[in-house]
Steps between C-alpha positions, in 0.01 A plus 500: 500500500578496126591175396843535382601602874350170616777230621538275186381219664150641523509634108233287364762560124782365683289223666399380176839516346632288792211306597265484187150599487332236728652666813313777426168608668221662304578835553846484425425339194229776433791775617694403210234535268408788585893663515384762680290660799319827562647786673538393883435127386760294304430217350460235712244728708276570197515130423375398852226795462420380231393091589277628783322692262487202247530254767762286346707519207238250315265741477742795432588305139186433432319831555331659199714833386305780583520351893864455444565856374284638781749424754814728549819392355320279249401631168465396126836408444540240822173376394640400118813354716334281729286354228804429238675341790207300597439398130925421480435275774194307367692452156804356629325240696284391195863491297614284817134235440627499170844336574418268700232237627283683759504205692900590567399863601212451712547842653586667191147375368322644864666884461423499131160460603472691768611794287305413216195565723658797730289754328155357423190550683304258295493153515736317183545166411861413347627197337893477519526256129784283539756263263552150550784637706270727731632790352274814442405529158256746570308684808135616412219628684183298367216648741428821669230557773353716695682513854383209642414260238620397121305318249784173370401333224716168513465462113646818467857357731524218243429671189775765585719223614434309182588786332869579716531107439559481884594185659405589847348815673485732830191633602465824697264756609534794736252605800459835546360483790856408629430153653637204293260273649308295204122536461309153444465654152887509415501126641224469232674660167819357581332126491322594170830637341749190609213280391474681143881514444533150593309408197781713283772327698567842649606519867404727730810542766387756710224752584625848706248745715680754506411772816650771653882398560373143538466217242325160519574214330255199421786308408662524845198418631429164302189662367643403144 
């Protein structure tokens, strides 16, 4: 059945209109994307063949584009899409850390990440600089590793934050691995850092692990 001669209750378009985009399930959301099927197949069908082959829609967004393009009803052109609407999406939620303290928009500050990290197979240390306010003045990716370990410097956190003339900071690092479990090692370097900005009356709120749809916080678990 073509999707237009589906009751409008079960249009994911209509849905959204009605219900917004949360009510949605990953295939519908994908369906409308896509706008349309294959012969035989509308949307909604190619979208649900589509996350078995990819397995979820994760790894559908984050798929390099010559395995994108190799599946039917993708191509180039969905390819640029996806990836403007991806980058749309990681923009407005750095204006949004901007505006306000990130300790009013705690979730705000945990989807930022997580898309900030979607795409990366390689381990990356970030350091969210922040105001006297906790606003963002600036997002920057200080280390890059391998894909299971990074080389931090913490001399290298306060010199840029000397530079940004941040009053306090957020830590964060991504596991590519997919578990946001810490290593004895991330206990280690976030020690050394809070100890080195404490001597620049710098403070460190927060340090994220970042893993695959999951996020810890040392914060929320009074390791800082």
């Amino acid at each position: 059945m073509i999707i237009p001669q589906m009751p409008k209750t079960e249009r994911p378009r209509e849905r959204l209109l009605q219900q917004g985009a949360t009510v949605l399930s990953d295939a519908e959301l994908l369906a409308l994307f896509l706008r349309t099927g294959l012969p035989g197949m509308n949307a909604i069908a190619l979208a649900h063949q589509l996350l078995t082959v990819f397995d979820s829609l994760a790894n559908l967004v984050k798929t390099d584009c010559l395995t994108f393009c190799q599946q039917k009803g993708l191509g180039p052109a969905k390819f640029v899409l996806l990836q403007a609407a991806m980058e749309m999406a990681k923009r407005c939620l750095a204006y949004q850390l901007k505006q306000e303290s990130v300790l009013n928009c705690p979730e705000t500050t945990r989807h930022y990440l997580q898309n900030l990290f979607y795409h990366t197979q390689r381990e990356l240390f970030l350091v969210l600089f922040l105001d006297n306010q906790h606003r963002v003045l600036r997002s920057e990716t200080l280390f890059a590793g391998t894909f299971n370990r990074a080389a931090i410097h913490p001399r290298e956190v306060v010199k840029a934050a000397l530079t940004y003339n941040a009053a306090a900071l957020i830590l964060a690092h991504n596991h590519p691995s997919g578990v946001a479990e810490p290593s004895v090692a991330d206990h280690h370097i976030t020690r050394l850092i809070v100890q080195a900005c404490d001597l620049i009356e710098v403070t460190v709120l927060d340090h994220f692990i970042v893993g695959h749809g999951t996020i810890l916080s040392f914060a929320e678990q009074g390791w800082i």
